[in-house]
C-alpha positions in Angstrom: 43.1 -193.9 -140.2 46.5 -194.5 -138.4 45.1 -192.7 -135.7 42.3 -193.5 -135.0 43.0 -197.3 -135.7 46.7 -197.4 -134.6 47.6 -201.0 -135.2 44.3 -202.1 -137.1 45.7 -199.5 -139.7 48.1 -201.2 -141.0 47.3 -203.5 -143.7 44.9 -200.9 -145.5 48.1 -198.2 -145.0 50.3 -200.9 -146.7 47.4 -202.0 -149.5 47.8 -197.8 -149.5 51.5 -197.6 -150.1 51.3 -200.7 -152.7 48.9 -198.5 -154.9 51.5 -195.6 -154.7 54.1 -197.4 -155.9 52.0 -199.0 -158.5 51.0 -195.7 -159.6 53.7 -194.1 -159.5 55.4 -192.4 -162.4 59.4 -191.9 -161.2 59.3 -195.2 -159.6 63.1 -195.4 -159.0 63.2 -191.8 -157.3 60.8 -193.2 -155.3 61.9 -196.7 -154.5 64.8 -194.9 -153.5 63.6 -191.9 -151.3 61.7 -194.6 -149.8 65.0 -196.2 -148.6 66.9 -193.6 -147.6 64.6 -191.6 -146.4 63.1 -193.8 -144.2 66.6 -194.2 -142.8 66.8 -190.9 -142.1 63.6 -190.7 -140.9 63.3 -193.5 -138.5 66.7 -192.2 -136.9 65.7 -188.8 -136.5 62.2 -190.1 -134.4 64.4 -192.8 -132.8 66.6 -189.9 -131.4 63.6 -187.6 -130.6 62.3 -191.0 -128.9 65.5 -190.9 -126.7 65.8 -187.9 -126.1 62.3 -187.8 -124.7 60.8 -185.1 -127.0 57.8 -187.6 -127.4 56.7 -191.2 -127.0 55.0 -193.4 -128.4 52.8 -196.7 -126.5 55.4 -199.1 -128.3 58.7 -198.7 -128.1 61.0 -196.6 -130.3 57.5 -196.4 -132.2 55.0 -198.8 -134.3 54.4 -200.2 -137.1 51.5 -197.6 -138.3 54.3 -194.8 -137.1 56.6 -196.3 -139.9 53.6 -197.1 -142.7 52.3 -193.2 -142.1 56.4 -192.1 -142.8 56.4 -194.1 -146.4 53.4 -193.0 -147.1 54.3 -188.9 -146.4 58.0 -189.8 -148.3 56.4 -191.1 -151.7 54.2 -187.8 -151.7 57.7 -186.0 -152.0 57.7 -186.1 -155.9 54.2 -185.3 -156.4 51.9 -183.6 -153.5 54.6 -182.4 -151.8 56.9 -181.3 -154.5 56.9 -177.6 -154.2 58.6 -177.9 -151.2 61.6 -178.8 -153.3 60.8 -175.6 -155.4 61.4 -173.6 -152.5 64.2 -171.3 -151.4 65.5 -174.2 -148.6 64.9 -171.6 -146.0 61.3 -171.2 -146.9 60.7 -175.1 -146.9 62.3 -174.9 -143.3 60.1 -171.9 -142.0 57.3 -174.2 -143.7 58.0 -177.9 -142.3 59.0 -175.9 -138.9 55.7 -174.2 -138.7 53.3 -176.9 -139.5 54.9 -180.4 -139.3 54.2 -180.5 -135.4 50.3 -179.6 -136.1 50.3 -183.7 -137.3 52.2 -185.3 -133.7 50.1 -182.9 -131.6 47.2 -184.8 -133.5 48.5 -187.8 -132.6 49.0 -186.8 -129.1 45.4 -185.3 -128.8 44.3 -189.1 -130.1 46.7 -190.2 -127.3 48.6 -192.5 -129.7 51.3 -190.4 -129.1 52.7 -188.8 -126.1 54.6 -185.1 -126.0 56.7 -185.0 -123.3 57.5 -180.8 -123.4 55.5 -178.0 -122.9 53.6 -177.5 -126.4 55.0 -174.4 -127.2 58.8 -175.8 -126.4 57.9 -179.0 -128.5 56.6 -177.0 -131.5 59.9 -174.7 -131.0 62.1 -177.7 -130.8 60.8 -180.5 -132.5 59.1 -178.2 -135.4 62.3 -177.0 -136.2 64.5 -180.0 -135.9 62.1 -182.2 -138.1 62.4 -179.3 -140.5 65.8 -179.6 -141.0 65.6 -183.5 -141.1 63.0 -182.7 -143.8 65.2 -180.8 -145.8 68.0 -183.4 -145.6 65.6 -185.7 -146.9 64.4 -183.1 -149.9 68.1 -183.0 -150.6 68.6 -186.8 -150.5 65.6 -186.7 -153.1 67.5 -184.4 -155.1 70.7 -186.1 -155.4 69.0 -189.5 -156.4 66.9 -187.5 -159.1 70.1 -186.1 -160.8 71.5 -189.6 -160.3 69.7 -191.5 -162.0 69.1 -188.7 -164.8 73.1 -189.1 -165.5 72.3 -192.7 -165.4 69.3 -192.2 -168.2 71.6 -189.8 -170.3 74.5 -192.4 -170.3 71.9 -194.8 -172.0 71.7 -193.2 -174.7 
């Protein structure tokens, strides 16, 4: 939808993201992955931005860029979970091998612009989002044994 309607997209990815959150069964893990993740996120495609790996029509990147990123970090506790099952070296190879496949989407919609060969863009970019990835997977990790310490001392 967000490529195809770029802009237009954004109110149904929002009504989208309200219904996650709605439905959602570890809604402080997600509340929260949402936050920091996003952070890390956003800074990571801010630097790739910068550093010219790829661009995007508005500048660092739009709204629908953001929406589709919130949408992809509350799948991280449920359609995306066994990547936190995995050795962290697997979930690497993973994220590395087909996290690119959805920006050279993008790019073949010409919402988004790659500004490297493909081949050096998959290398670089696939592996570097990978390892953002992962920080994020960890991120997720540390806020789930949080706030079960913070459930036990309840009790």
């Amino acid at each position: 939808m967000a490529l195809l309607l770029e802009n237009s997209a954004n109110l149904p990815i929002a009504a989208v993201l309200v219904l996650m959150l709605l439905l959602s069964k570890q809604l402080k893990q997600d509340s929260l992955i949402l936050l920091f993740g996003l952070i890390i996120a956003l800074g990571f495609e801010y630097l790739m931005v910068q550093l010219g790996l790829l661009g995007f029509k508005s500048s660092p990147y739009p709204i629908w860029f953001i929406l589709l990123w919130s949408a992809l970090l509350l799948t991280v506790n449920t359609s995306m979970q066994f990547l936190t099952r995995l050795p962290w070296y697997l979930s690497v190879a993973m994220c590395a091998m087909f996290a690119p496949a959805s920006y050279w989407a993008g790019a073949r919609f010409e919402v988004i612009s790659i500004t490297q060969p493909l081949w050096l863009f998959w290398l670089v970019y696939g592996l570097s989002w990978a390892l953002m990835f992962n920080c994020i997977i960890f991120v997720n990790k540390k806020i789930a044994t949080y706030l079960h310490l913070g459930d036990q001392s309840e009790h």
